[in-house]
Residue, then its C-alpha position, 0 to 999 in steps of 0.5 A: x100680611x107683608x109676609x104673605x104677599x111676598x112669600x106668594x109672590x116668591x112662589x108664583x115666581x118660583x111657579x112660573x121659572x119651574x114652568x118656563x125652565x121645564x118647557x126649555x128643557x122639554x124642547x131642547x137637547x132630542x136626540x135627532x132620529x134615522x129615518x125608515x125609508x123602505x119603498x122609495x128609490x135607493x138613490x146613487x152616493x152621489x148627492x143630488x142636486x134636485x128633489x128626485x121624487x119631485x122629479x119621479x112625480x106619482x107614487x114615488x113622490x107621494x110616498x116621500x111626502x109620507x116618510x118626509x112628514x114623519x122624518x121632518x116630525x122627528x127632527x125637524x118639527x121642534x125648532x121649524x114648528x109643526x106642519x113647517x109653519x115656524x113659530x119663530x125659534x128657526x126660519x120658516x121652510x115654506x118660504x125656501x125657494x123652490x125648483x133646483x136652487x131651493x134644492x141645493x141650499x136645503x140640501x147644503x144646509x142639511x148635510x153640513x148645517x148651521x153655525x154661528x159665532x162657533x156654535x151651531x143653530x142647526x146640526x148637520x145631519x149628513x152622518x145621520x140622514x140617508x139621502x133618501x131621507x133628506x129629500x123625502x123631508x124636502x119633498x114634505x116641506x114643498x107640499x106645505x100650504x102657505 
């Protein structure tokens, strides 16, 4: 009897670290992604320093919520949580402060990202994301409810 019980007990251990090491894996280590940003305006190399689409306003803006939330889906999501309401693992975007300032440090952030103690929390998308892409996350970040 002794046997038994210490035997299910290694196996739900077993059960639950497989579960555990799984859902870890499952989250980390994704390649991030490009993002189609057909339909807005191409923006000068200059990087700028506040959301041009917000700026624009109407259908420029709209559109870039629209591409914002599938680029932020595919590269932000997994660490910022879904809808941008952090499960905790990274802050909340929500909370970023908004108009100018706010653009600035997002943008900071993205192009050069996030170290610490040599390692980074964040990946810096600057080779990888178009400006355009960048603030079309923006702006589905800003449109996000609290």
């Amino acid at each position: 009897m002794r046997f038994s019980i210490l035997t299910a007990s290694a196996l739900t251990a077993l059960v639950i670290c497989s579960g555990v090491v799984s859902v870890v894996h499952g989250h980390g280590d994704v390649t991030p992604q490009a993002v189609e940003t057909e339909g807005l305006e191409p923006l000068p190399e200059e990087i700028q320093t506040e959301n041009p689409y917000r700026l624009a306003g109407g259908e420029q803006y709209e559109l870039a919520q629209t591409i914002g939330a599938s680029g932020y889906n595919q590269n932000c999501a997994r660490c910022h949580g879904l809808e941008a309401i952090s499960g905790g693992i990274a802050p909340d975007l929500r909370l970023l402060e908004e108009g100018e300032f706010g653009d600035e440090w997002y943008m900071e952030r993205v192009l050069k990202g996030y170290s610490q103690n040599g390692a980074y929390k964040m990946p810096p998308f600057k080779e990888l994301l178009s400006q355009e892409a960048m603030w079309a996350i923006r702006s589905y970040i800003e449109t996000r409810p609290m």
